[in-house]
RODO-2510 file (C-alpha; in nm, 4 decimals, decimal comma):
residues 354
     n   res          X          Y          Z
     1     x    18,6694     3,2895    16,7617
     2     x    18,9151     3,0814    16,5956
     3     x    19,1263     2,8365    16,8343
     4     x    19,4219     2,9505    17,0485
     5     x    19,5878     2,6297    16,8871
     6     x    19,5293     2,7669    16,4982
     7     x    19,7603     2,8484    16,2594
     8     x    19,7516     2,9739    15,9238
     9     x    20,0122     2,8900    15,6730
    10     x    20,2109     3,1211    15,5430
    11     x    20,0872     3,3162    15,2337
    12     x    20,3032     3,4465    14,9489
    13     x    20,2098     3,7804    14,9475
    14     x    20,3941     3,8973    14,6681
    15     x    20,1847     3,6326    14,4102
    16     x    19,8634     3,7874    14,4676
    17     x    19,6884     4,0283    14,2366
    18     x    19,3412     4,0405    14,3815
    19     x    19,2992     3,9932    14,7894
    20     x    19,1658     3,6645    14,9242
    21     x    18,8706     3,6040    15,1344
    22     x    19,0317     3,4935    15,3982
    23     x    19,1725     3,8685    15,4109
    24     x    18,9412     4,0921    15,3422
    25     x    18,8080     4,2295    15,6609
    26     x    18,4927     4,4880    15,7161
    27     x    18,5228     4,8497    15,7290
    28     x    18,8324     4,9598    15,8940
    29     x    18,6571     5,1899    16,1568
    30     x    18,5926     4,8801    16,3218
    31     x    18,6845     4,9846    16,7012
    32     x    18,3404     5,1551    16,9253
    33     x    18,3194     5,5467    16,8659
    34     x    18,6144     5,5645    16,6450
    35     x    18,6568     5,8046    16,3314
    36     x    18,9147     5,8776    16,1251
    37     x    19,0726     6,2340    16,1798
    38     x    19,2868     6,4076    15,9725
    39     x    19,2496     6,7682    16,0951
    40     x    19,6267     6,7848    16,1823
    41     x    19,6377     6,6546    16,5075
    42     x    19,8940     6,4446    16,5770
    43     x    20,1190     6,2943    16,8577
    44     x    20,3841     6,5270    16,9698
    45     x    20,7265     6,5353    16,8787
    46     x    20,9414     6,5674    17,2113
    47     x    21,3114     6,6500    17,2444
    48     x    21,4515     6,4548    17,4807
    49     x    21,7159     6,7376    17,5608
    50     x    21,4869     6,9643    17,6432
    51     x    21,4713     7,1152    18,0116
    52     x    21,1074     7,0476    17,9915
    53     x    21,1114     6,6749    17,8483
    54     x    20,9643     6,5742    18,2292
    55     x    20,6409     6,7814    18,1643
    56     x    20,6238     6,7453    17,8000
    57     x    20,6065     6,3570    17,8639
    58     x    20,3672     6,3934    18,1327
    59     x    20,1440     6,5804    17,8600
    60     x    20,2236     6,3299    17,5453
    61     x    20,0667     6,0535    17,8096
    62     x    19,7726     6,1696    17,9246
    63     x    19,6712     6,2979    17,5917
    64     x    19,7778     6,0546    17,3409
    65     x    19,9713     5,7520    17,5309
    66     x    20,2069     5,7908    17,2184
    67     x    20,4638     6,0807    17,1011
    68     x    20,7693     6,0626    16,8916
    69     x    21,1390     6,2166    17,0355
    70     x    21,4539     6,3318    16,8862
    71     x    21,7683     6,3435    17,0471
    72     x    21,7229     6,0202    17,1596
    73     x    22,0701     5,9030    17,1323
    74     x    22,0396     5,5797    16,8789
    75     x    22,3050     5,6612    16,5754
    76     x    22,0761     5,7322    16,2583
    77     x    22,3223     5,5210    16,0966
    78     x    22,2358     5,1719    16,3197
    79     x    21,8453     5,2695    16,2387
    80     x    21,9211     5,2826    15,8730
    81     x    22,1338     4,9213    15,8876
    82     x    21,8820     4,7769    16,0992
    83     x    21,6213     4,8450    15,8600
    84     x    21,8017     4,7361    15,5907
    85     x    21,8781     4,3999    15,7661
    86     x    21,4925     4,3762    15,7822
    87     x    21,4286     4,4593    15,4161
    88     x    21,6696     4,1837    15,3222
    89     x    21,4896     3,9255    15,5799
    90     x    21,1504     3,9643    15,4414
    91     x    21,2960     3,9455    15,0687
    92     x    21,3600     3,5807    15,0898
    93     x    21,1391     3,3692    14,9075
    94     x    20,8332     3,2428    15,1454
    95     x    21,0038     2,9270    15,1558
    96     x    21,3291     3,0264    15,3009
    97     x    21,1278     3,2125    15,5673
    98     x    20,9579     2,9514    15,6762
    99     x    21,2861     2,7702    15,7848
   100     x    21,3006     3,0284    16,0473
   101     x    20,9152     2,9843    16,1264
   102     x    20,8201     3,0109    16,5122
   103     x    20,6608     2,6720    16,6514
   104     x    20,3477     2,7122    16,9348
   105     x    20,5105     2,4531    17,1250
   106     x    20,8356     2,6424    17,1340
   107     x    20,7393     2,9897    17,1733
   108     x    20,6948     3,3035    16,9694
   109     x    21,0644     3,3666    16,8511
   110     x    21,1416     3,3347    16,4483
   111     x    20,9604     3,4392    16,1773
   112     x    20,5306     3,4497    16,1008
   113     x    20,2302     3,6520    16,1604
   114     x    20,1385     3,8244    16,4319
   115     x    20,0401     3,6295    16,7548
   116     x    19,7446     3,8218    16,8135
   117     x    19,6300     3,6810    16,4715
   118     x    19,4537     3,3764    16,6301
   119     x    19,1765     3,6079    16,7693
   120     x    19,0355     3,6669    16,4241
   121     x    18,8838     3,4999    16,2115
   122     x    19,0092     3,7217    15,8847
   123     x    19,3840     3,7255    15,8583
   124     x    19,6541     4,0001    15,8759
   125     x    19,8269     4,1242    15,5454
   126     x    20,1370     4,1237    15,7056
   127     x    20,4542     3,8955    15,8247
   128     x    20,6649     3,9162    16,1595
   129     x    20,9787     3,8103    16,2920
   130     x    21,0532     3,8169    16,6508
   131     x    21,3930     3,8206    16,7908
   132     x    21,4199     3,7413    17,1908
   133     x    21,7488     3,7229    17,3132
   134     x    22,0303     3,6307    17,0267
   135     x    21,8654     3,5755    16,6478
   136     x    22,1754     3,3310    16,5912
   137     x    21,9877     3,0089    16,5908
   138     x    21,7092     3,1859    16,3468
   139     x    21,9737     3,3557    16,0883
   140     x    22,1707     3,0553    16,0109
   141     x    21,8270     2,9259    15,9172
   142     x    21,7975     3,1768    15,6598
   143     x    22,1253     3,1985    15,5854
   144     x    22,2979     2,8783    15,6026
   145     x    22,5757     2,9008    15,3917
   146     x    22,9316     3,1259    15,4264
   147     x    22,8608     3,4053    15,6566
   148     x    22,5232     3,5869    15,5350
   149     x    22,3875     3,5262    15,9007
   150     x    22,6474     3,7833    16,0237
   151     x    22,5233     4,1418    15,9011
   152     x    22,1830     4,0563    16,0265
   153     x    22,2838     3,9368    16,3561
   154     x    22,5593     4,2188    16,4232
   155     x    22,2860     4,4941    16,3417
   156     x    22,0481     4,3178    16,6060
   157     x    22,2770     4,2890    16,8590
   158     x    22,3766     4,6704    16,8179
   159     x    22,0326     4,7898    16,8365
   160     x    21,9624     4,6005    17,1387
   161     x    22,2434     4,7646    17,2697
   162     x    22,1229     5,1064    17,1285
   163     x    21,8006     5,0911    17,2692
   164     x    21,8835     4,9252    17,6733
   165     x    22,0752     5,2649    17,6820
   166     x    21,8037     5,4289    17,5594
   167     x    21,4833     5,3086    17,6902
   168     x    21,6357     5,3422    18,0499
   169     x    21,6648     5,7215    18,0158
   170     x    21,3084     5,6967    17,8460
   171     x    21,1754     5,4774    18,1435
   172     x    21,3280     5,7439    18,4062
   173     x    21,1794     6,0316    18,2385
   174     x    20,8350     5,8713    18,2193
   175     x    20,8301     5,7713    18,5966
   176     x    20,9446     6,1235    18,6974
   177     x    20,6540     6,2450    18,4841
   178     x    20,4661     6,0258    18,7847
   179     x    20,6303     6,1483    19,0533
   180     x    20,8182     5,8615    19,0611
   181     x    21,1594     5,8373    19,2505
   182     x    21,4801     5,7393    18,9433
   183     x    21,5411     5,4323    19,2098
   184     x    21,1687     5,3141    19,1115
   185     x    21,2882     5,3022    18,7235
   186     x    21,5770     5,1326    18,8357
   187     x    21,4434     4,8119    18,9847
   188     x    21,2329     4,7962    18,6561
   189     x    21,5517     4,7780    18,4413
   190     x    21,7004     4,4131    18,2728
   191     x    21,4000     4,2464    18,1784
   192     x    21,3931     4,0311    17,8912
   193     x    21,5037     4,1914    17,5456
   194     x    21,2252     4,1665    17,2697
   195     x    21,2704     4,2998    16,9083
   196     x    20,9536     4,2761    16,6955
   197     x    21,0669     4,3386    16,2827
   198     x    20,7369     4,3551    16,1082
   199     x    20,6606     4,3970    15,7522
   200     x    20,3200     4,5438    15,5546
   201     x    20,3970     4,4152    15,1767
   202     x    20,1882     4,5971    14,8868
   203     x    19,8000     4,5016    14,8680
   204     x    19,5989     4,5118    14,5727
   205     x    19,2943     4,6229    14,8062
   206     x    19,4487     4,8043    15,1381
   207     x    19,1147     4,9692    15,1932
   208     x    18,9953     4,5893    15,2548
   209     x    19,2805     4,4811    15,4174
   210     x    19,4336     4,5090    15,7587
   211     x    19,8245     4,4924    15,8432
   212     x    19,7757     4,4216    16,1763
   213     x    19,4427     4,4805    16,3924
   214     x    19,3638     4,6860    16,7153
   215     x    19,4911     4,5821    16,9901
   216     x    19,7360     4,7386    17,2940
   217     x    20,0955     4,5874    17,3901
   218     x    20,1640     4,4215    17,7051
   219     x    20,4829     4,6175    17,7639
   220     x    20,5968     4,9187    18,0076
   221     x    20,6850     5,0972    17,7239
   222     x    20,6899     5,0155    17,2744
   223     x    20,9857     5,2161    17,0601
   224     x    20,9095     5,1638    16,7363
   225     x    21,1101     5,2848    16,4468
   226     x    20,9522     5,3881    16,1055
   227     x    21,0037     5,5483    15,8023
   228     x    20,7031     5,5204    15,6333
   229     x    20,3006     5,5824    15,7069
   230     x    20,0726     5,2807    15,8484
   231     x    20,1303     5,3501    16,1908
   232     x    19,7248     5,4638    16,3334
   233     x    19,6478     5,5359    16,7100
   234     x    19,3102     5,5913    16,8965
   235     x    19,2995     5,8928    17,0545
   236     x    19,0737     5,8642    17,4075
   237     x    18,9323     6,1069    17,5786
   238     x    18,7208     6,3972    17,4726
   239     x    18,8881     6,3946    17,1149
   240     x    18,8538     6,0058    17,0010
   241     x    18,9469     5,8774    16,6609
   242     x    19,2133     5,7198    16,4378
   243     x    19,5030     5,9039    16,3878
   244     x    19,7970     5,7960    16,1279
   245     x    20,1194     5,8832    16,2997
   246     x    20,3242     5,9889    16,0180
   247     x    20,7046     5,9305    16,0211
   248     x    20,9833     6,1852    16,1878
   249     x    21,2907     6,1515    16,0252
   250     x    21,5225     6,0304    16,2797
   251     x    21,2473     6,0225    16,5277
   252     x    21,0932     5,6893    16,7307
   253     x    20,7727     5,6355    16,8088
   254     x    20,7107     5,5937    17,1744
   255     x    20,3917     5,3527    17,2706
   256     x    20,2401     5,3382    17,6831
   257     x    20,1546     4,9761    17,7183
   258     x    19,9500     4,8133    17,9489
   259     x    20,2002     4,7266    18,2375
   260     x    20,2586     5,1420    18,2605
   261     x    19,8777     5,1496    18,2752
   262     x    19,9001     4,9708    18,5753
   263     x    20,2099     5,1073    18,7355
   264     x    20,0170     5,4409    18,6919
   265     x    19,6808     5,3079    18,8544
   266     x    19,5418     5,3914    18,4751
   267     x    19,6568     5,7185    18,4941
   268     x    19,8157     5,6762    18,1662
   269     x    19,6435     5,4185    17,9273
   270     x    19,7691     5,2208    17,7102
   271     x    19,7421     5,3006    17,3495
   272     x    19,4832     5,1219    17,0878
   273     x    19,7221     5,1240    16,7523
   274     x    19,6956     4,8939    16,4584
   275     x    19,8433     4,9013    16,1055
   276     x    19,7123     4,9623    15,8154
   277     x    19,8578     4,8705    15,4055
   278     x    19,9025     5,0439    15,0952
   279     x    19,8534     4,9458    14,7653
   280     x    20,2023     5,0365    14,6293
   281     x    20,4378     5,0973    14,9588
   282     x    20,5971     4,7840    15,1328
   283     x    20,6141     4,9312    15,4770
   284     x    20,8823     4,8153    15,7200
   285     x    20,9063     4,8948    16,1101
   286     x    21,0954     4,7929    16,4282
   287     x    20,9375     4,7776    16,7276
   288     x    21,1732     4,7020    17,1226
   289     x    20,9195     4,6189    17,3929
   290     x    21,0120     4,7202    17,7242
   291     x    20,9082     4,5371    18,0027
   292     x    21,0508     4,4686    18,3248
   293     x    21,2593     4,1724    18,4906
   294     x    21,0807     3,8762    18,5167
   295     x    21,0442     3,8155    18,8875
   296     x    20,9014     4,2187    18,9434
   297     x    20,5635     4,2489    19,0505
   298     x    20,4153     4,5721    18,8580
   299     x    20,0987     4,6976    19,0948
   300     x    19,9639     5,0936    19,0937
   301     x    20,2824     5,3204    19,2743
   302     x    20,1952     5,3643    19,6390
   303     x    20,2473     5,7449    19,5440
   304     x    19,9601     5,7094    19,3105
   305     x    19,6792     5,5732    19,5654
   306     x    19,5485     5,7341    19,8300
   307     x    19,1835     5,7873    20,0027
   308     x    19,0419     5,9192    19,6735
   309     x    19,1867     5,7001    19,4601
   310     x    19,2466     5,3132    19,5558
   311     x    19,4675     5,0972    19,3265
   312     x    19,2453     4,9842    19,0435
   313     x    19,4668     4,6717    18,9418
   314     x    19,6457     4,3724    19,1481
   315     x    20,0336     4,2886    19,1102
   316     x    20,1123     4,1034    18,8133
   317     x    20,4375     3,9658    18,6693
   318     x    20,5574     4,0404    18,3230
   319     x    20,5460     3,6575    18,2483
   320     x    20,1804     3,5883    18,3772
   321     x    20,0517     3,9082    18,2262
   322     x    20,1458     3,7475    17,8737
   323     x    20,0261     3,4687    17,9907
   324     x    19,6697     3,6439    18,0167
   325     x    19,6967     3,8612    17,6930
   326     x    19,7833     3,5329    17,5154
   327     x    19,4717     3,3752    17,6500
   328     x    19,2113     3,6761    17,6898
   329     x    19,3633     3,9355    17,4437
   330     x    19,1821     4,2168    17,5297
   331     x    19,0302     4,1574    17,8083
   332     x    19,3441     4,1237    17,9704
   333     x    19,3681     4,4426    18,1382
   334     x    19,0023     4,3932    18,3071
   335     x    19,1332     4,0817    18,4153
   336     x    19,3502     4,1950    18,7005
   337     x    19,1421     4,5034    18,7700
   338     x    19,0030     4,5240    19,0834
   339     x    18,6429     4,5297    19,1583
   340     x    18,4117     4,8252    19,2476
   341     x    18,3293     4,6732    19,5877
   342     x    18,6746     4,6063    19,6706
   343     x    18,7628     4,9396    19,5530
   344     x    18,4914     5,1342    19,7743
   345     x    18,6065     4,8591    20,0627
   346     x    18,9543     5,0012    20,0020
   347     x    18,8242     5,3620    20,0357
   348     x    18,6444     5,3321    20,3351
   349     x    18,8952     5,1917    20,5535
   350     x    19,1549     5,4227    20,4332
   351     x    18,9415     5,6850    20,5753
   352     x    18,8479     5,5337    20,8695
   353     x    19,2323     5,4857    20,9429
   354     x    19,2516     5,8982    20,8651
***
């Protein structure tokens, strides 16, 4: 495995007519009892106005840990701006981008590939550019003279806007779909505001190439917004296999990560999703990761342990769970799992108290 400290320069994608070495990757069924499936199953589409969004939520997470929903109240016009912002970010010449390039010592805001791209040894066919807290600093990078910074930065602030609004009635539906009181959701509201702009350019080999590899996000919850296929989940359970989540117009794409996983003593788990490239379609999407303040301990609900089922996973912090997917990746999870001995330790006092 490649060094936590390594970085790869960043490659002008655009000049290349045959794919590199260094990013061609083996088969892309590459993750244990996976297939591809394309027998029309798909995640569910939910309207979030309907009198059954509690239930249909509930359903969506246990059997996909992703589903798309309308109705969600983010203007259609704001998603089209905001992806046009990104389209004219990742048009600037490599060069320009790089002004804006995140530093390790710094930390992962500005523009370059995916952090999770030091765990392999091949590299992504893709570019990123993260935005925590106001892009200002990053934009007049890029766009240093007159007032070019402006559009970009006024569509990011709106959409962070957009989406606190939103992913607060998202979060209160999916605790509900727990059992969970609405004052629950509510201490886990305010934390830190992440948007993720990614982009997949054209590859001359896609079926060689990966946009961005397996892996699940350390977040309560993921919206992501996209208008074009790349998007693939693993299904788990009796049904496993790649899916490709095809676009929704005017739908996002709603991801559990793997702070719900523990909130819901693994209940719901945390989605496996990766991207994948095409050989004539740049690909743009948005992603807002959702995670809560950072002095909140997330630990399995008390309403979701009980003498048959004792809380698989110690409290964690938002801050030292990052901490741990930056260093572990994914073996993150297991990290803070609790073990079997503990567990049956657990269990037999509980009913010994009972």
């Amino acid at each position: 495995m490649p060094s936590l400290k390594d970085t790869h320069p960043h490659f002008d994608f655009f000049s290349a007519d045959s794919l590199p070495d260094s990013y061609t990757w083996p088969p892309l069924d590459d993750h244990p009892s996976s297939v591809h499936r394309s027998d029309g199953h798909h995640p569910p589409v939910i309207d979030l106005d309907s009198p059954d969004a509690v239930d249909l939520v509930r359903r969506a997470c246990l059997d996909w840990g992703a589903f798309h929903v309308t109705n969600h109240g983010v203007p259609t016009e704001l998603l089209h701006r905001v992806e046009s912002q990104t389209r004219r970010l990742f048009s600037l010449p490599t060069h320009l981008k790089n002004l804006a390039a995140r530093s390790p010592d710094v930390g992962v805001s500005g523009f370059g590939p995916a952090p999770i791209s030091r765990f392999f040894d091949k590299r992504f066919w893709s570019e990123g550019f993260t935005i925590i807290g106001s892009p200002f600093e990053h934009a007049l990078r890029l766009w240093p003279d007159g007032l070019g910074h402006v559009p970009f930065c006024d569509a990011m602030r709106e959409y962070e806007e957009a989406m606190e609004g939103f992913t607060g009635r998202l979060m209160r539906l999916a605790f509900a779909s727990l059992g969970l009181d609405e004052s629950v959701a509510s201490e886990f509201r305010g934390g830190p505001t992440v948007i993720q702009l990614n982009s997949y350019p054209p590859c001359p080999d896609p079926g060689r190439a990966m946009g961005l590899a397996a892996h699940t996000d350390s977040t309560l919850l993921t919206v992501l917004h996209q208008t074009a296929t790349g998007l693939q989940v693993l299904r788990r359970g009796g049904s496993t296999g790649w899916t490709t989540v095809r676009p929704v117009p005017g739908a996002l794409v709603v991801h559990i990560g793997d702070l719900l996983h523990v909130l819901s003593n693994g209940r719901y788990q945390s989605v496996v999703h990766r991207a994948v490239v095409d050989r004539a379609r740049h690909r743009y999407s948005v992603a807002y990761l959702c995670g809560p303040p950072a002095h909140v301990k997330v630990s399995p609900s008390p309403t979701l342990v009980g003498p048959d089922r004792a809380p698989a996973y110690r409290a964690v912090v938002w801050g030292e769970y990052l901490g741990l997917k930056a260093k572990l990746f994914d073996r993150a999870l297991t990290s803070i799992s609790v073990p079997c001995d503990v567990l049956s330790i657990a269990c037999f006092a509980s009913e010994v108290v009972h």
